[in-house]
C-alpha positions, 0 to 999 in steps of 0.5 A: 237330763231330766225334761221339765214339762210345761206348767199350765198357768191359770187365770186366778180371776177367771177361776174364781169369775162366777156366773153374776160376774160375766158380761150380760150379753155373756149370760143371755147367751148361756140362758140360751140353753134353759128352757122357759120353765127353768128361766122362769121358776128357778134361775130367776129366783136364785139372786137379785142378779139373776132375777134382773139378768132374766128380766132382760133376756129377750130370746125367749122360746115358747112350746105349748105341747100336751106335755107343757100345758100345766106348765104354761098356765102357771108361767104365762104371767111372768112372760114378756111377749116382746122377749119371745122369739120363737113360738111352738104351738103342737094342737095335735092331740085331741084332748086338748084344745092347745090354741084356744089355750094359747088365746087364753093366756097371750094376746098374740098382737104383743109378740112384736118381735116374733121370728118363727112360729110354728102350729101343728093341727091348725084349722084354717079358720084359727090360722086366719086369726093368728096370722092377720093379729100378729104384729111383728116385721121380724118373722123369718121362719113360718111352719104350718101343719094343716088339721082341715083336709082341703088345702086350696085356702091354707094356701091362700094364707100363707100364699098372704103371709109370703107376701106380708113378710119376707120369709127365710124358712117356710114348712107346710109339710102334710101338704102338697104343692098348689101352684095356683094358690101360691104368689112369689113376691120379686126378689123373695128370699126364701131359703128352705122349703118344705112341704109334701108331694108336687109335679114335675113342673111344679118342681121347675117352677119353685126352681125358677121363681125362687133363686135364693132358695138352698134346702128343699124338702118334699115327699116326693116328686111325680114325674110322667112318661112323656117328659119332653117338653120339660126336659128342655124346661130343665135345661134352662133351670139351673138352679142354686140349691144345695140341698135336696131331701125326698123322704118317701121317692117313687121316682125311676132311675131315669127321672131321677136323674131329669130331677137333679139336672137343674141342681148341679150345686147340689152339695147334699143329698137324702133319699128315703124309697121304698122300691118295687122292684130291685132297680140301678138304685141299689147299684153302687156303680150306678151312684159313683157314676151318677155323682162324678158325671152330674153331682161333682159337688155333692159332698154328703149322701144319705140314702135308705132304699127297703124293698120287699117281696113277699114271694121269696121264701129263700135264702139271701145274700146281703154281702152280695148288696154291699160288696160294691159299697166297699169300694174306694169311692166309698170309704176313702173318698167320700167317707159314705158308710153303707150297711145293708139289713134283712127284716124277717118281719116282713121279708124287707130288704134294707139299703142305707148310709148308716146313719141316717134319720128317718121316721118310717124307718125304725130299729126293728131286728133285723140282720145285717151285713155294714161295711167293715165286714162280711160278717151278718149282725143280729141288732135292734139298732136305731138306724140313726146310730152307728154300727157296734160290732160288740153290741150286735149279735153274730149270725153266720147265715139268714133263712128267710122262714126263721122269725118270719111274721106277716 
């Protein structure tokens, strides 16, 4: 007996629905995916629908950047600065003078239902104006990136803006952290923090003051010898974070671990360092240890530990790095996929999750040994990909003298 298959039944009047028939709220969310330019100078020309369905959109995202500038100038007229949600202002590059542009075309007091904005190479001075002329109570995300190089009073202004709205996202990433120049308003509901490099008892402070607060993201954390008194501290703080990335550690072992003692809930963790010597960091049963003892939440791991040594002029082995990688508590337990790579430029060994994001870090050629096999891959692989077998390069051996450069 032959089998009918199923016949697939289409909806005539879906199949023929176009894009000025949907519901509006139905577009608008489409329009979320067009950027400013493209809402502005070609979907709103194409009909009287649209024209009128763009009109209405009120999620509007503004990006004034060196590459925008052109564009910004030619669309300014035709945008509603209560429509605009979002504002991203990069003054970064010194050839053009991106905020005195923006006070050219916008009066920033119009946008009364902003809720992030972001300012890269700011001068204290700009930050006061823009932050004391904006006039909206929906500001949710403030992130700042400093051009003056003291930052007591860049702190003073967003210490006012913490207390002014009730931020869920705040970034100050080249700065670091001034205790004496931040308040934290009762009940604060800050969710994410970032900013650059804090002490150990500032570090417990945060912790403490604020109780919401689930991702924090620094450069590092300095932590002294003599830690008595602030391991009783920790012991005390237990917070509700779930989410820790230090993007340049320089933290031992045994500090690192006085660091994750107050975040139990941890349930993701990043750690990019370079080490100066060969430590327990490298160790996978240092880290399968660390992680069922004082991490049982922990459910993504994302590491990249470089190392270099400039006397050693011989022979490495990286399969004896990943060996201990391929463990089950790796691969089938929590499905974390380590490779570990030598850099001729510069005699660096790297060890990292692949993939994994980072900055410092590029995909310079280097050879590599990844978890599926033994086998050593020449490759120029971003590290923010996974590994190709095909792609790479086979390499039965590494001398360290070969393409070596200083």
């Amino acid at each position: 007996m032959t089998q009918l298959r199923p016949t697939t039944t289409i909806d005539v009047s879906v199949k023929n629905t176009s894009l000025i028939t949907l519901p509006p709220e139905l577009v608008h969310r489409i329009l979320d995916y067009c950027d400013i330019q493209t809402l502005l100078t070609c979907v709103r020309h194409v009909c009287k629908t649209l024209y009128a369905l763009v009109n209405t959109y009120d999620r509007l995202t503004l990006i004034l950047n060196s590459e925008s500038v052109k564009i910004m100038r030619s669309v300014s007229r035709f945008i509603q600065p209560d429509s605009v949600i979002s504002i991203t202002i990069d003054n970064s590059c010194e050839e053009n003078d991106n905020i005195r542009l923006f006070y050219s075309l916008f009066d920033i007091a119009r946008f009364t239902r902003l809720q992030s904005l972001t300012i890269h190479g700011i001068e204290d001075t700009n930050l006061e104006y823009f932050l004391e002329n904006l006039n909206t109570s929906s500001l949710t995300s403030l992130s700042i990136k400093s051009s003056d190089q003291e930052h007591s009073r860049t702190w003073d202004l967003i210490s006012s803006a913490s207390l002014r709205w009730n931020l869920r996202k705040l970034c100050i990433s080249n700065m670091n952290f001034m205790v004496k120049h931040i308040s934290w308003p009762n009940q604060y509901k800050l969710e994410h923090l970032e900013f650059s490099d804090c002490i150990y008892s500032e570090y417990l402070l945060i912790l403490r003051h604020l109780p919401n607060l689930r991702t924090l993201v620094i450069q590092d954390c300095i932590i002294g010898d003599n830690q008595t008194c602030l391991t009783l501290s920790a012991s005390i703080v237990l917070a509700s974070l779930k989410s820790l990335t230090i993007t340049n550690c320089s933290l031992a072992p045994q500090h690192f671990e006085l660091l994750i003692s107050s975040i139990p809930s941890l349930h993701h963790l990043k750690l990019i360092s370079h080490r100066e010597r060969f430590d327990s960091m490298f160790n996978a049963s240092y880290w399968e240890q660390l992680i069922c003892t004082k991490l049982l939440k922990l459910e993504k791991f994302e590491f990249l530990f470089a190392f270099t040594d400039l006397r050693n002029n011989s022979f490495v082995s990286l399969e004896s790095f990943i060996a201990s990688f391929r463990a089950p508590f790796w691969l089938n337990d929590k499905h974390w996929f380590v490779t570990c790579a030598y850099v001729p430029r510069g005699r660096a060994i790297w060890l990292h999750t692949t993939p994994i994001d980072s900055t410092r870090y590029q995909g310079c050629v280097r050879c590599e040994v990844s978890w599926r096999d033994s086998i050593c891959r020449l490759t120029q692989r971003p590290l923010n990909t996974m590994v190709d077998n095909i792609v790479d390069e086979v390499r039965k051996k590494i001398d360290l003298t070969e393409e070596l450069t200083v």
